[in-house]
N, C-alpha and C positions, 0 to 999 in steps of 0.2 A: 590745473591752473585756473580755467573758470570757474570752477567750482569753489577756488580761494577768492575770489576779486567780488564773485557774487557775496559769499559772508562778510568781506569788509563793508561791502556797500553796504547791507543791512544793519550792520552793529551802527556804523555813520548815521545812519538816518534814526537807529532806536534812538541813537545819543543828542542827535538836532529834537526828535521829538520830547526828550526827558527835558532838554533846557526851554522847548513852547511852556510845558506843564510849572517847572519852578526855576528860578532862577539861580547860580550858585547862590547867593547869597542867599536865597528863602531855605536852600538846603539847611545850608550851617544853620539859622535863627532856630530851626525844626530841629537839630542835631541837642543843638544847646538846651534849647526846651526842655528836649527828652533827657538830655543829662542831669540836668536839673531837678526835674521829678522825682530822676531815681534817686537823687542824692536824698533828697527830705523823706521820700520813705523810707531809706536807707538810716537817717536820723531819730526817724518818727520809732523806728523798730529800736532802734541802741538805747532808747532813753524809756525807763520803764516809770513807770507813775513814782511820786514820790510817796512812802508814806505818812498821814498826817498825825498830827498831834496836837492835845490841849493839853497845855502844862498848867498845874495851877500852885502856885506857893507865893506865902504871904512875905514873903522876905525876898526884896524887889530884889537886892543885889543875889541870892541864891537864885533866882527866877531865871535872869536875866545870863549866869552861867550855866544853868542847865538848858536856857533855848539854843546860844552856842552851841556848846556841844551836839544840840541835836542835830541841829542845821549844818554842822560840820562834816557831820556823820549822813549825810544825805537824807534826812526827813524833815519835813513841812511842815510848822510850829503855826497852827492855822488859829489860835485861840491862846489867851494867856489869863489868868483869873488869878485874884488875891484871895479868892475868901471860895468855900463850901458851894453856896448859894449860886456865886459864877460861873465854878466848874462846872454845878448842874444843868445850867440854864445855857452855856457855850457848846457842853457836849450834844445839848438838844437842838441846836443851833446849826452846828458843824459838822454832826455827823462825823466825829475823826477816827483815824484804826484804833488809837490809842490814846490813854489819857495817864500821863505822870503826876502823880499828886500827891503833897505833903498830908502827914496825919494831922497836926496841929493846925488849924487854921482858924480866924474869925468869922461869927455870925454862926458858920456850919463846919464843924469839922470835919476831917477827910472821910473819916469812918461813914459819917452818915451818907455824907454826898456821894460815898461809894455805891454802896449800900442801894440807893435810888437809881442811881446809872446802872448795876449793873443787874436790878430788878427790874427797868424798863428793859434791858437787853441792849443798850444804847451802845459800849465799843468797852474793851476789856481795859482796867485799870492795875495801873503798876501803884501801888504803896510805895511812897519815900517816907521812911523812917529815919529816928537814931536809934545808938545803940542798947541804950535804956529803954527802948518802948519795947520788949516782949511783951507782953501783955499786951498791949493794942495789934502787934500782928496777930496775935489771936484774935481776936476782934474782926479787926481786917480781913482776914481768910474766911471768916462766919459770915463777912456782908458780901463776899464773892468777889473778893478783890484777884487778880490770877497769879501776882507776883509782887516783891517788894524789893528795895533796894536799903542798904541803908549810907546815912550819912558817913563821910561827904561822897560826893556825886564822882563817880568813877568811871569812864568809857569802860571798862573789863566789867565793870559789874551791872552799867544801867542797861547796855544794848543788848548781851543777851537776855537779860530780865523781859524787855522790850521783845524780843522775838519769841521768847517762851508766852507771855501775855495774850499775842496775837494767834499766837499757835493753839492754844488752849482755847482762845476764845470762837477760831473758827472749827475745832474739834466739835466744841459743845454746840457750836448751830448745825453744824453738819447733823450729829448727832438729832439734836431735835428736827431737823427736816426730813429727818429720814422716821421719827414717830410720829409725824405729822404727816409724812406719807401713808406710812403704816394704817393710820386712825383713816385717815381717806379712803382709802382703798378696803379697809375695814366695813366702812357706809359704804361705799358701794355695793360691796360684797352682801350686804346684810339687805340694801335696798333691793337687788338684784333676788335673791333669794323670797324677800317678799311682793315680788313682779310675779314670781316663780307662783307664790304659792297661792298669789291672786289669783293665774289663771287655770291653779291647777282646780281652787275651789271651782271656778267659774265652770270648768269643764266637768269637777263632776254633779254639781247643779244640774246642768245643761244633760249629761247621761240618766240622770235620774229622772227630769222631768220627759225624758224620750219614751223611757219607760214607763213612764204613768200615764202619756198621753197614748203608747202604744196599745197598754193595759186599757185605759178606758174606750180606746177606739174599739176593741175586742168586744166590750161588754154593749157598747152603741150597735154594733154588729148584731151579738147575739140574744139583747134585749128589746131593742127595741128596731131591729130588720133594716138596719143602713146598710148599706155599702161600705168596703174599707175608705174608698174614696169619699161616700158622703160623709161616712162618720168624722175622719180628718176633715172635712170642710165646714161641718157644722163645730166642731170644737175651735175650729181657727178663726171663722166668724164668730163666733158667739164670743171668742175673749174680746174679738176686737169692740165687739156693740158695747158689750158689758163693760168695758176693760178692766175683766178679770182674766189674770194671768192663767194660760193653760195649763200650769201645775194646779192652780188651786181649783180650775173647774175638772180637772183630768180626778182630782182626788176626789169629789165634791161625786162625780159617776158613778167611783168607785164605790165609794163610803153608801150610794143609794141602790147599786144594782151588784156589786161585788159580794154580797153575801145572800143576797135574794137566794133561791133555793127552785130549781127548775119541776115544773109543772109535773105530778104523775100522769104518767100515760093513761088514758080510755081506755078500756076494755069491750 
């Protein structure tokens, strides 16, 4: 039983000390806070970026239904263009995932404007066509357009037009980032290699001239009565006075005592 009256007393006094530190009401504010937080990251994670779009077509009221649609359809219509010239110049601008654009337009037709966007590599373009323009979706497919739709404008046929464009489009950078790693790692490989074969020359420079300056210490030795040691010290001073490099004085030895022809003996 003392042993129970002593733990109540301690819980009592943890609990007097929790209410010195905050008071109920600073709990709850701090409860709330935190509920709070969680909720918006909670938010922040359910809500995924929108994707953008520049739509360009020269027929306000056809324009103005297909940015509907898009907008309806959960993506962000960040740019709207009448003419060729605009699409080019909004998509350079906006940077958007995608670009829906009529083949007929003023100034600059879709073709061309295509054509420039997706030579910069600037965001993949859907073709809106009719049904008469065969001929220009060939066209269109030559200027790297990814996909087309044709008229009139259909939820079933423009969105996944719109997911295949994006899918193709990030296909083909994938793609090139990975030959453009390739190519890098290629240079290195080739720089690396010639590191390689700089120091392999340098090393056998350096063997070579060990030996010529081994060779002409031999002949300082046995022509003209040095020491191993003197002859190394006069060939290492004398490059440094001269500065001439030890190979070429080591050769310069040879070439005058390496074929000399030793003395007959007295009889």
């Amino acid at each position: 039983m003392m042993s129970v009256k002593v733990n109540v007393t301690m819980a009592d006094n943890d609990a007097q000390q929790l209410d010195d530190v905050l008071t109920e009401e600073e709990l709850k504010n701090v409860k709330n806070e935190t509920e709070q937080t969680q909720e918006a990251e909670e938010t922040q994670q359910e809500e995924p970026r929108k994707r953008t779009v520049v739509v360009a077509e020269d027929e306000s009221v056809n324009r103005m239904d297909l940015v509907a649609m898009l907008e309806d359809n959960g993506y962000e219509v960040i740019g709207e263009a009448a003419n060729g010239e605009e699409a080019v110049d909004l998509t350079r601008e906006k940077h958007p995932d995608v670009v829906c654009m009529d083949v007929k337009m003023p100034r600059m037709n879709g073709i061309t404007a295509a054509g420039i966007i997706c030579d910069e590599n600037l965001a993949p373009v859907v073709m809106l066509t009719a049904f008469s323009q065969t001929d220009l979706v060939k066209q269109a497919i030559g200027a790297g357009v990814m996909a087309y739709v044709t008229k009139p404008y259909e939820e079933s046929k423009l969105l996944p037009a719109i997911e295949v464009a994006m899918g193709r489009f990030a296909e083909i950078n994938d793609l090139l980032d990975g030959i453009d790693r390739d190519e890098q790692e290629l240079d290195d490989t080739r720089r690396q290699l010639e590191e390689v074969e700089a120091k392999l020359k340098k090393a056998e420079d350096t063997l070579e001239e060990r030996k010529l300056v081994d060779r002409a210490k031999g002949l300082l030795m046995d022509k003209a009565n040095f020491t191993e040691q003197g002859a190394f010290r006069w060939i290492q001073k004398t490059s440094m006075d001269q500065r001439v490099p030890k190979r070429r004085l080591a050769e310069a030895i040879i070439a005058k005592y390496g074929d000399a022809k030793p003395e007959a003996n007295e009889h």
